[in-house]
Backbone as JSON Lines, residues from 0, in Angstrom:
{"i":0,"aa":"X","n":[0.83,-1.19,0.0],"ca":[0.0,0.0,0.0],"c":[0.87,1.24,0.0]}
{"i":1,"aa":"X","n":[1.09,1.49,-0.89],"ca":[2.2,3.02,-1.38],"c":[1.91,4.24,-0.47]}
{"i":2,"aa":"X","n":[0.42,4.05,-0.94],"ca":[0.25,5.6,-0.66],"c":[-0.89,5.68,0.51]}
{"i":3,"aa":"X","n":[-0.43,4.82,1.66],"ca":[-1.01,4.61,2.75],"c":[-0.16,5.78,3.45]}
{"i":4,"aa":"X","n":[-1.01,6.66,4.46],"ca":[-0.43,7.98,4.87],"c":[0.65,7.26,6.07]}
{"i":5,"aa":"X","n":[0.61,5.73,6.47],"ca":[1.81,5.33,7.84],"c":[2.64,4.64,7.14]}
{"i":6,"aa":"X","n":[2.88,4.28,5.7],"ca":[3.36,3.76,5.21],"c":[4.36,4.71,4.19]}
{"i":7,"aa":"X","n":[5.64,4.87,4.38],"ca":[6.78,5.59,3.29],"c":[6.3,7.4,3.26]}
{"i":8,"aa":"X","n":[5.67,7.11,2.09],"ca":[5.6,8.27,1.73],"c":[4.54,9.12,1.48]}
{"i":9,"aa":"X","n":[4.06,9.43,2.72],"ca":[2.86,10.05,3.31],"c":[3.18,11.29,3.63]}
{"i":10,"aa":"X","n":[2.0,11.83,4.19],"ca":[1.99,13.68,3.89],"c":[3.57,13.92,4.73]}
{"i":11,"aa":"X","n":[4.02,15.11,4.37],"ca":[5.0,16.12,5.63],"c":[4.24,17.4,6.01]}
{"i":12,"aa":"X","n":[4.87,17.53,7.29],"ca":[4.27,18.71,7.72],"c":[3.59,18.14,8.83]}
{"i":13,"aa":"X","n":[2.27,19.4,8.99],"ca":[1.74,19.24,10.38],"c":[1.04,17.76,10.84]}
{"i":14,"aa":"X","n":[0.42,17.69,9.51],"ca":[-0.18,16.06,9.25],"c":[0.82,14.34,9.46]}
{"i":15,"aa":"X","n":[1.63,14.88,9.23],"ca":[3.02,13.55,9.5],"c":[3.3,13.06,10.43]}
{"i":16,"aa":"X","n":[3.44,12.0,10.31],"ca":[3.93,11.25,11.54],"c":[5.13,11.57,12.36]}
{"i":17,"aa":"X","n":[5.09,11.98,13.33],"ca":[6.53,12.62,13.91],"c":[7.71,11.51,14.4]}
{"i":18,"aa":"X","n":[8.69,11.84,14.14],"ca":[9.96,11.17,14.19],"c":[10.09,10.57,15.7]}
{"i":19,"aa":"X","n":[10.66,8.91,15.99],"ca":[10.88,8.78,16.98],"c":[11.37,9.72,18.28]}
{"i":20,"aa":"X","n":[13.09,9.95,17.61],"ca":[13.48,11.58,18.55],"c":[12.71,12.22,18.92]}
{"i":21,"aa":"X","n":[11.4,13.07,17.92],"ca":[10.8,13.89,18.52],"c":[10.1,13.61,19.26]}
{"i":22,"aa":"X","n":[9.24,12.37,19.1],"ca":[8.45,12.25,20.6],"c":[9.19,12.06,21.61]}
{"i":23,"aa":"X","n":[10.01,11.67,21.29],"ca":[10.99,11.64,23.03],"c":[10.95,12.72,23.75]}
{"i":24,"aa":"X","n":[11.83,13.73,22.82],"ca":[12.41,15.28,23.17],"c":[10.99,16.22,23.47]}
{"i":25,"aa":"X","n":[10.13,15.65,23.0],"ca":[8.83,16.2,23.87],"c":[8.12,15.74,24.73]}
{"i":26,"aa":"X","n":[8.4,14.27,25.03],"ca":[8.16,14.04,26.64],"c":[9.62,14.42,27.36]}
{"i":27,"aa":"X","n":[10.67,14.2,26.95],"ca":[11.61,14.68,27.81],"c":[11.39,16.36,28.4]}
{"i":28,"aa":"X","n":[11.02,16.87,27.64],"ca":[11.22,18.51,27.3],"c":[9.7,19.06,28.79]}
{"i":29,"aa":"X","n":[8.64,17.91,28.31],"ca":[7.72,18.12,28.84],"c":[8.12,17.55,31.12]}
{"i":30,"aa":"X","n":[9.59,16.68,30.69],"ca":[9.45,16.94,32.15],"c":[8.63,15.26,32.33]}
{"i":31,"aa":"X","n":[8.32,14.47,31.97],"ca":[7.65,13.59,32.22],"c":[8.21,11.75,31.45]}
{"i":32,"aa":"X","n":[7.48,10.78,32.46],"ca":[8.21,9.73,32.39],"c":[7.31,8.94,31.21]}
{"i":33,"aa":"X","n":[7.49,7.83,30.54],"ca":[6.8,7.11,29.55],"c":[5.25,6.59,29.4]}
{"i":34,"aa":"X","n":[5.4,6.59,31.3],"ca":[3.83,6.17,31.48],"c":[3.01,7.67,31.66]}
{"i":35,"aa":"X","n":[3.32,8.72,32.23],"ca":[2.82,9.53,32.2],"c":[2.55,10.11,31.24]}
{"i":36,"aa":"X","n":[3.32,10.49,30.14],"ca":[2.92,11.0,28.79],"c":[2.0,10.08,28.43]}
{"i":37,"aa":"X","n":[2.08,8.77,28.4],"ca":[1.04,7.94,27.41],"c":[-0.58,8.14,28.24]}
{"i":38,"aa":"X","n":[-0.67,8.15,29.57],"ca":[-1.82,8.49,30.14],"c":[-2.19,9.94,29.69]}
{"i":39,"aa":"X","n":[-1.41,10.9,29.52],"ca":[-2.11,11.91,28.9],"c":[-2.66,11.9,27.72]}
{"i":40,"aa":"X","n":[-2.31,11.29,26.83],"ca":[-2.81,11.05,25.49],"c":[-3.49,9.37,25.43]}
{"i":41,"aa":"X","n":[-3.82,8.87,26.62],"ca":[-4.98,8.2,26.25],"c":[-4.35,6.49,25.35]}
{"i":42,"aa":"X","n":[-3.11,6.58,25.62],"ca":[-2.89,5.15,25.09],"c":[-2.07,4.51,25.9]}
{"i":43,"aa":"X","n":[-1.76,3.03,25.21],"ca":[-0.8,2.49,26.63],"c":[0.54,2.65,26.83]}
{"i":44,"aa":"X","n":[1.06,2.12,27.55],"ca":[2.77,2.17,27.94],"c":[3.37,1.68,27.09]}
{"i":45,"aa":"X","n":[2.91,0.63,26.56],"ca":[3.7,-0.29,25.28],"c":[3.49,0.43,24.26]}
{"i":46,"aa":"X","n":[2.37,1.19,23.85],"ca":[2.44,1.85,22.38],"c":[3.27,3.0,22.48]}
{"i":47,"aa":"X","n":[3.67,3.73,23.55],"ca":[4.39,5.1,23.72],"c":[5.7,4.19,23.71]}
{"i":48,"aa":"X","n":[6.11,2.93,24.48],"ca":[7.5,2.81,24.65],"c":[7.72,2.2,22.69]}
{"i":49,"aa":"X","n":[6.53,1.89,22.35],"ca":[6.78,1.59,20.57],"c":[7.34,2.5,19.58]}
{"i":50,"aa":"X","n":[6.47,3.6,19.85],"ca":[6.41,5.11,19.55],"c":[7.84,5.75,19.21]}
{"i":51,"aa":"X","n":[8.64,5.59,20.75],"ca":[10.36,5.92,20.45],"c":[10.74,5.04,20.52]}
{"i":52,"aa":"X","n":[10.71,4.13,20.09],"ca":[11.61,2.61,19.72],"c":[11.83,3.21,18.22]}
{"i":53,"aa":"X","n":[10.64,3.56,17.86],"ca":[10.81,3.39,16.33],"c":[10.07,2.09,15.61]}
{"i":54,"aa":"X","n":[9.59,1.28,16.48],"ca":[8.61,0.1,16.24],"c":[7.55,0.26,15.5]}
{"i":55,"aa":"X","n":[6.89,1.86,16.17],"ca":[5.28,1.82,15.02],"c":[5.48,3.09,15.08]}
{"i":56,"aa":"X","n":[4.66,3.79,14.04],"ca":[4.66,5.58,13.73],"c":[3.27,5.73,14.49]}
{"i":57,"aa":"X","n":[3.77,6.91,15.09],"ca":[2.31,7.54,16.25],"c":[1.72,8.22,14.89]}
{"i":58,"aa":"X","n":[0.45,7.72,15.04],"ca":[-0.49,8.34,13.96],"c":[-0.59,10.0,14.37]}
{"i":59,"aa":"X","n":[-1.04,11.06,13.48],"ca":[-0.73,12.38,13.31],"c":[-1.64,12.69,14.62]}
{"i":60,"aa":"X","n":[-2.89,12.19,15.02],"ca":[-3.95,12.55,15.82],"c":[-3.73,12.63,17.18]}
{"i":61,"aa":"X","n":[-2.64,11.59,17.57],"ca":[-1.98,11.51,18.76],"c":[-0.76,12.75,19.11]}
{"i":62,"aa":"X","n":[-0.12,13.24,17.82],"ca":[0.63,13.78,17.7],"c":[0.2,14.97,18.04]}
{"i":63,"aa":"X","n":[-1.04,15.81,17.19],"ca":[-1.77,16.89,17.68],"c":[-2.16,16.78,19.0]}
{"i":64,"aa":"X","n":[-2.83,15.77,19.47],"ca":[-3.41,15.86,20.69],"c":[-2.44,16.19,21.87]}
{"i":65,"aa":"X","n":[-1.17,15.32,22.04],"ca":[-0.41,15.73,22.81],"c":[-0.11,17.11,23.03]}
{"i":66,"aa":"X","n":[0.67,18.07,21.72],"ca":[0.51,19.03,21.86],"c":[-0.73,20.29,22.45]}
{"i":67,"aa":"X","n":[-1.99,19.91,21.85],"ca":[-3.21,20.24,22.46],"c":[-2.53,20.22,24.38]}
{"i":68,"aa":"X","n":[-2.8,19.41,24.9],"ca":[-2.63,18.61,26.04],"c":[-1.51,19.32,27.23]}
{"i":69,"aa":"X","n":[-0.28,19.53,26.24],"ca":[0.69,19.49,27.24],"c":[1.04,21.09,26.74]}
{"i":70,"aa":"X","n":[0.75,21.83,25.87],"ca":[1.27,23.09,25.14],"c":[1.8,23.9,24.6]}
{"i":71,"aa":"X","n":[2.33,22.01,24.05],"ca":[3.27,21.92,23.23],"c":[2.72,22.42,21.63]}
{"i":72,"aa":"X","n":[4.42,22.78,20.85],"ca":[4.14,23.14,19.4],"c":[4.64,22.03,18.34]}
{"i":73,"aa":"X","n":[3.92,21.18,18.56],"ca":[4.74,19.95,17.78],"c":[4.57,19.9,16.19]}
């Protein structure tokens, strides 16, 4: 599926899936531990510790929301 938006080569920008690093450096930044960020945004410990593994791409919605959430500019 090519042109699946979690797959290669999907939108950039605000819509994109954000880079392992960056979710880190924004729970780091935010001051908070793996389980706590993932309780703010509503998913589990294993999908956030997936998240910066680099295992699965945090879909864009999670990505906004956090920011929403914490006040952040992601």
């Amino acid at each position: 599926m090519p042109n699946h938006p979690n797959r290669g080569g999907g939108p950039k920008g605000p819509a994109a899936n954000p880079a392992p690093e960056d979710i880190r450096a924004a729970r780091e930044a935010a001051g908070l531990s793996q389980t706590a960020a993932a309780a703010i945004i509503h998913c589990s410990l294993r999908g956030w510790q997936d998240w910066e593994a680099g295992k699965r791409r945090m879909h864009p919605a999670f990505w906004e929301l956090w920011g929403i959430k914490t006040g952040a500019t992601p």
